[in-house]
C-alpha positions in Angstrom: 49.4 7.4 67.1 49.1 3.9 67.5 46.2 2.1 66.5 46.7 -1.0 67.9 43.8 -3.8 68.0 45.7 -6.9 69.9 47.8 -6.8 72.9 51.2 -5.3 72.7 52.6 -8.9 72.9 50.5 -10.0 70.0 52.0 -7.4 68.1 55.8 -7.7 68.9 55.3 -11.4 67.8 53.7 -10.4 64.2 55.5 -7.3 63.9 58.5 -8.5 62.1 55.8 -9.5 59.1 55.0 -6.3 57.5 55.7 -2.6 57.7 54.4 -0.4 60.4 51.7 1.9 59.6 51.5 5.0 61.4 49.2 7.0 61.8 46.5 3.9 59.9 43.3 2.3 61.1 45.2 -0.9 60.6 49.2 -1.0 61.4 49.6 -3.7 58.6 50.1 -2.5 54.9 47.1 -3.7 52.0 48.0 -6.0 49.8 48.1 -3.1 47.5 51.6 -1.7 49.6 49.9 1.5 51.3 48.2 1.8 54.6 44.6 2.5 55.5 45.4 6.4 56.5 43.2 7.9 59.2 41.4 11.3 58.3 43.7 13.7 58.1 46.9 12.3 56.4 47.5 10.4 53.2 49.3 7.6 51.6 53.4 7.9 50.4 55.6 5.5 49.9 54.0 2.5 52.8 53.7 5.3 55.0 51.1 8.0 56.4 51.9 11.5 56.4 50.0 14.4 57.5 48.0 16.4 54.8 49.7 19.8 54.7 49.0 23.5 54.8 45.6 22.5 57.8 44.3 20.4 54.6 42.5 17.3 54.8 39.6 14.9 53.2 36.4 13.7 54.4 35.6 11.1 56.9 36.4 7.4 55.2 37.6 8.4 52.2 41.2 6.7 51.8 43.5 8.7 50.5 46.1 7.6 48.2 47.9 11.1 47.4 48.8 14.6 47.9 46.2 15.9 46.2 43.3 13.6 48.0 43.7 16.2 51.1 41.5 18.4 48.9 38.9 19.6 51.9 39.5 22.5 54.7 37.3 20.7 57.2 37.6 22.1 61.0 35.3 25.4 60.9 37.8 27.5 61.8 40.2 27.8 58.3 39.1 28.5 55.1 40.6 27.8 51.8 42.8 29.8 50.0 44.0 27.6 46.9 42.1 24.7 45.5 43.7 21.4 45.1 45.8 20.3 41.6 46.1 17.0 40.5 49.9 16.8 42.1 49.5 19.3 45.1 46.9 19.7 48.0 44.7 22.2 49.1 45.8 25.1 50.8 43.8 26.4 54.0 44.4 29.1 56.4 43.3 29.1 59.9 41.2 32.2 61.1 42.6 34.8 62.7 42.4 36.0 66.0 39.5 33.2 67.4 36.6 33.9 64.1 35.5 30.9 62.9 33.3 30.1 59.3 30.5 29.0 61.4 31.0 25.3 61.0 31.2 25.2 57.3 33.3 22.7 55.4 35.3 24.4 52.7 36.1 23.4 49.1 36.0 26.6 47.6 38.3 29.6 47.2 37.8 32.2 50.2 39.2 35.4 52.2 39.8 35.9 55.5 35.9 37.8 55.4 35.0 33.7 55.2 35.5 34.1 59.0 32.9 36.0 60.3 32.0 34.6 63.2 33.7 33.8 67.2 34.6 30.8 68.8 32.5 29.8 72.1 33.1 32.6 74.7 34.5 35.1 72.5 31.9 37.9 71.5 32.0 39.8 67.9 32.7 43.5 68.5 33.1 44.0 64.3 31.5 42.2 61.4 34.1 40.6 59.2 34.6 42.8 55.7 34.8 41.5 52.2 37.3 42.5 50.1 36.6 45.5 47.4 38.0 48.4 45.1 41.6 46.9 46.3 40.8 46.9 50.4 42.2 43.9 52.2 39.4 41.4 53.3 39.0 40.8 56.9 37.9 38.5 59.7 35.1 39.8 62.1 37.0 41.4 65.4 36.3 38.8 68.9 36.4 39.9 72.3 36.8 37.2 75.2 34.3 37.2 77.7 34.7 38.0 81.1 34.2 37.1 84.8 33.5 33.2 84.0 31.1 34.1 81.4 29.9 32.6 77.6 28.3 33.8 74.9 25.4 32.1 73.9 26.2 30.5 70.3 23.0 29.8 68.8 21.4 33.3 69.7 22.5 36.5 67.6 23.8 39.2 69.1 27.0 40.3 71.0 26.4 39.5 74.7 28.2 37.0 76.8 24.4 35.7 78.4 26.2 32.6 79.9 27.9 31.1 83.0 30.5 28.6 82.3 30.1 24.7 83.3 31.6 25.3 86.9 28.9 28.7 87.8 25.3 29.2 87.9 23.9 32.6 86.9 22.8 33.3 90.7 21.9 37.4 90.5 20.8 40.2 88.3 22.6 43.1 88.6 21.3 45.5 86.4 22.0 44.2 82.9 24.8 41.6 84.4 24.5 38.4 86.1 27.0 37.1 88.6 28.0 34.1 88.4 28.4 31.7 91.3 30.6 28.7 92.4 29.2 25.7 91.8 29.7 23.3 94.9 31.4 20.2 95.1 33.0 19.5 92.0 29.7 20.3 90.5 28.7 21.8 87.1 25.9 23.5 85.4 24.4 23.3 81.9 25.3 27.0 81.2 22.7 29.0 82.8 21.0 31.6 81.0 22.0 35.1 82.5 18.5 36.0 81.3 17.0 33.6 83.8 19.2 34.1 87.1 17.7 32.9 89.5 19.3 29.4 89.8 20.8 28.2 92.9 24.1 26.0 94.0 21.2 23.0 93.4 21.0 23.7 89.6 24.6 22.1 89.5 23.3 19.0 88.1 26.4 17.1 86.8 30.0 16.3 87.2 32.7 18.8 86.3 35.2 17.4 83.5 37.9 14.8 85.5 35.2 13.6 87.9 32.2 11.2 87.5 28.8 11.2 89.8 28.5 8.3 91.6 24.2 9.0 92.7 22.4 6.6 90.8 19.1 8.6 91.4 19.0 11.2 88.7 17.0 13.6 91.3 19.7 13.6 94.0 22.5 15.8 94.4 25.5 14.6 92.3 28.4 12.8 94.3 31.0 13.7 92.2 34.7 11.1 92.2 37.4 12.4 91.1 38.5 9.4 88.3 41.4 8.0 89.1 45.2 7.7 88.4 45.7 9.9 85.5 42.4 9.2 83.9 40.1 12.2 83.3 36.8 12.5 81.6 36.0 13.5 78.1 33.3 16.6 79.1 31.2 17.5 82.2 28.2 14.8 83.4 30.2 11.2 83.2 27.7 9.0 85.0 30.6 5.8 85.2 34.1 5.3 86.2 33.9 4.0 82.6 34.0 7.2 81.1 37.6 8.1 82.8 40.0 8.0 80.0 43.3 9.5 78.7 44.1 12.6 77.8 45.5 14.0 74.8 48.7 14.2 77.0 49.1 10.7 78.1 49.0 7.0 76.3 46.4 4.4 77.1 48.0 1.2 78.5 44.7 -0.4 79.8 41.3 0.5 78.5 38.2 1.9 80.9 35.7 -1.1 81.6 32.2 -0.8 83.1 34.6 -1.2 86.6 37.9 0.4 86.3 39.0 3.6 84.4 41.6 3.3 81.8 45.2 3.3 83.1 47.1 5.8 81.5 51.0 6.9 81.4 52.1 10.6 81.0 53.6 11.6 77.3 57.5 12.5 77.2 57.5 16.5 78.6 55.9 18.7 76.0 54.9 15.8 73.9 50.8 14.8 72.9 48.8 12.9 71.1 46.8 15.1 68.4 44.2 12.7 68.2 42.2 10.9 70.5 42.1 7.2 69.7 40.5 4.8 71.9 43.3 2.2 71.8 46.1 0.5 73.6 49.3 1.5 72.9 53.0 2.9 74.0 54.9 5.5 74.2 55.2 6.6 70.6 51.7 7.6 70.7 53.0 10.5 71.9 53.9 11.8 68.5 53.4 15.4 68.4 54.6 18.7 70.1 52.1 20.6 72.7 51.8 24.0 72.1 54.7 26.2 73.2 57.3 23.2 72.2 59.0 22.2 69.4 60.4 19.2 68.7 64.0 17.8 68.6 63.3 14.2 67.8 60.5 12.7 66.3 58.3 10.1 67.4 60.0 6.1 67.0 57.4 3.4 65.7 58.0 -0.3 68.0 60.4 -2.3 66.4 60.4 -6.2 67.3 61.7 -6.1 71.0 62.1 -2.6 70.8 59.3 -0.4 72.3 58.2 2.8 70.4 59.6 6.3 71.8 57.5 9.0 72.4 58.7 12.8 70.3 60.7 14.9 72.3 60.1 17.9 72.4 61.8 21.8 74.0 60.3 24.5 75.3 60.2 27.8 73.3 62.8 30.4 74.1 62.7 34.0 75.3 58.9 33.6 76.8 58.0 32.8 73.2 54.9 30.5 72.3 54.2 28.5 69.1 51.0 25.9 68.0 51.2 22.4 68.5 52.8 20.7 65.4 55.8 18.8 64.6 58.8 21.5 63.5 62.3 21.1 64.2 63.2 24.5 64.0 63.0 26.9 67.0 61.6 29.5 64.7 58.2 27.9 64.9 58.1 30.0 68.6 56.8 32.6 66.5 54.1 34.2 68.8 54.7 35.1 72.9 53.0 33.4 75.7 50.0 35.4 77.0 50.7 38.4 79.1 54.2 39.1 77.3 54.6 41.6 74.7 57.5 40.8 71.4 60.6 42.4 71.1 61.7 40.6 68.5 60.3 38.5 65.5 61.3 35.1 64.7 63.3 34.8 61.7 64.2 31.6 59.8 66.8 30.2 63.0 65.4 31.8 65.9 62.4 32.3 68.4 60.4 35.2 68.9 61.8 37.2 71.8 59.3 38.2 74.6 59.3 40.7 77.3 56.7 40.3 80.3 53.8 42.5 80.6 54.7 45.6 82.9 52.3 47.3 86.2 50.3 44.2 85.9 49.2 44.2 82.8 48.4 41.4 79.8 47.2 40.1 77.0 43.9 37.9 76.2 45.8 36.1 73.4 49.7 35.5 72.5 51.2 38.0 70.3 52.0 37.7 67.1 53.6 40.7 65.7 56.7 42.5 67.1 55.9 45.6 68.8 56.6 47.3 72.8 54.7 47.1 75.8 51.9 48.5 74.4 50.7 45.9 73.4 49.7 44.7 76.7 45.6 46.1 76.8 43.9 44.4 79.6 44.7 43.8 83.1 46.1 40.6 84.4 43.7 38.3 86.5 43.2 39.1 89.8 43.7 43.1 89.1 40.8 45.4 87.7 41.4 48.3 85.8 41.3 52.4 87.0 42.6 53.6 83.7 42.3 52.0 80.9 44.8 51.6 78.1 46.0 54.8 75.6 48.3 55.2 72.9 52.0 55.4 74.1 50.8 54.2 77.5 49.5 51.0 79.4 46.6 50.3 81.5 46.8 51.7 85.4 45.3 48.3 86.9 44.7 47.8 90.9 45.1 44.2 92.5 41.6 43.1 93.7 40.6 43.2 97.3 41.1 39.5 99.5 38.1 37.4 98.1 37.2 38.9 95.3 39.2 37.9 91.7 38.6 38.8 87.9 39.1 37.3 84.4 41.7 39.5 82.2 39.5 41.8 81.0 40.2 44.8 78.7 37.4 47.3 79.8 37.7 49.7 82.9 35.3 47.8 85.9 34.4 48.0 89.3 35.4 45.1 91.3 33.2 42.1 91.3 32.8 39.8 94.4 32.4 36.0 93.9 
């Protein structure tokens, strides 16, 4: 990623002068020979590289080795080795959408260390410690259905929420249904326990667009931003706040009269983190998920502009994380609503079959298996039988105007 402070013209003149730091809040080396790393990565031989094994170091603190990415920041890893003086730390991500709550870690965990679920996933099963030679494990998440959240800060195990684009519009019983908001409106996540709200307590902006009503009491008038430019979150008040995406490089920033002009990555390709800066086409440095990458990213060179990573598709309906692997064997996992066939091994991709009689998944597979493994209905259909050992789910497409999330429960059919 480039972090580029003077114009791209500035910088071919200049460039010739020192070596390129990538992936540095300044592209010029110290006096010293390394570069001013951004969080994240550390210092090798005038160059930036990323910390390994989900590892990292606090905010500002420079680091000038291996073993400075001592730190599993992100609230969703914890740490399984500690850092040595030659070798970092060694985190793991948690399984299966748990998260530690939030916590940074510096000290040696188990997967119990994840005992909590990510926003609009609910726990079904506490996480368990390991003891007397039983395996540690993460707590067990359920998504939540039909456009619905769980309320983080409350305890509990019930999805009590209407995502940003529905208001919580009826009680049914001990549900809520959740309504449309109009207009390319939004809602702060309306309590199911208070539905009584109405199309009028969409108060902002969905993400992309930006309200344009200057009187905070009015209905919003939501633009769409324009170009490629899109907004960080829901409730932008300013064309200002229409940026780039993670999938596209900045090539003019927003002012307090234009949004920021942006230019799509190279297919597959993405920017893993979101600088606020001019730059080109190697900004694009990193693989989406689902790709891997044939050729890395290529840092500007005097008249030469920079070259974003290219990156292939997985294989075989396979599916891998975003990262920066050259082998195809990264397509470890299957994209959602295929089952695995076959593992990946050291020189191939996963192979995936699609999910039969309408079927799914909630999250990509990651473990070889048959078509049992698809659990939950597909959108759109709702379940009459639900899923049994050494047999799918019997799932029935939904009548005209009426839809569902995947869900994994037999339901009746639910009218929006």
């Amino acid at each position: 990623m480039k972090y580029q402070k003077f114009c791209l013209l500035i910088l071919l003149l200049i460039q010739s002068s020192y070596q390129y730091c990538h992936y540095a809040s300044n592209p010029a080396l110290n006096g010293d020979n390394t570069c001013n790393c951004i969080q994240g990565f550390y210092n090798n031989n005038k160059q930036c590289l990323l910390c390994p094994n989900y590892s990292s170091h606090l905010y500002g603190f420079n680091a000038k080795k291996l073993s400075d990415c001592n730190t599993c920041l992100y609230g969703q890893q914890y740490m399984l080795q500690k850092p040595t003086d030659t070798q970092n730390a060694v985190c793991v991500m948690c399984p299966n959408h748990t998260t530690n709550g939030g916590s940074i870690e510096d000290t040696v965990k188990d997967e119990s260390a994840c005992y909590q679920c990510v926003d609009g996933y609910i726990k079904i099963a506490d996480a368990v410690a390991s003891s007397g030679g039983k395996q540690a494990k993460a707590a067990t998440c359920q998504k939540c259905s039909n456009n619905t959240l769980r309320f983080g800060i409350l305890p509990g195990s019930i999805c009590d929420l209407c995502t940003e684009k529905f208001y919580g519009s009826v009680r049914q019983g001990a549900d809520s249904v959740c309504s449309l908001c109009p207009n390319n409106t939004a809602s702060f996540y309306q309590p199911m326990m208070m539905p009584s709200g109405q199309a009028t307590d969409c108060r902002y902006c969905q993400k992309g667009y930006y309200n344009t009503e200057t009187n905070i009491f009015n209905t919003p008038i939501c633009q769409k931003c324009p170009g490629l430019s899109t907004t960080e979150q829901k409730g932008a008040t300013s064309i200002q706040e229409c940026i780039c995406d993670l999938t596209q490089y900045i090539v003019t920033l927003a002012t307090s009269t234009s949004a920021a002009v942006c230019k799509p990555c190279p297919a597959g390709s993405t920017r893993i983190f979101d600088a606020n800066v001019v730059g080109d086409e190697s900004q694009c440095d990193y693989c989406q998920a689902g790709y891997y990458l044939l050729t890395p990213y290529q840092d500007p060179n005097g008249n030469t502009p920079g070259k974003g990573a290219s990156c292939q598709i997985c294989p075989n309906n396979s599916y891998s994380d975003q990262g920066i692997s050259t082998s195809v064997s990264v397509c470890s996992m299957c994209q959602i609503n295929y089952y695995m066939n076959t593992a990946s091994d050291g020189t191939n991709s996963a192979v995936c079959q699609i999910c039969p009689n309408n079927t799914g998944t909630l999250d990509p597979v990651t473990t070889p298996g048959n078509a049992n493994q698809c659990t939950v209905c597909k959108a759109g259909y709702y379940m009459t039988q639900p899923y049994q050992d050494g047999q799918t789910a019997t799932c029935q497409q939904c009548p005209v105007g009426s839809t569902t999330d995947p869900v994994a429960v037999q339901i009746k059919i639910l009218k929006l």
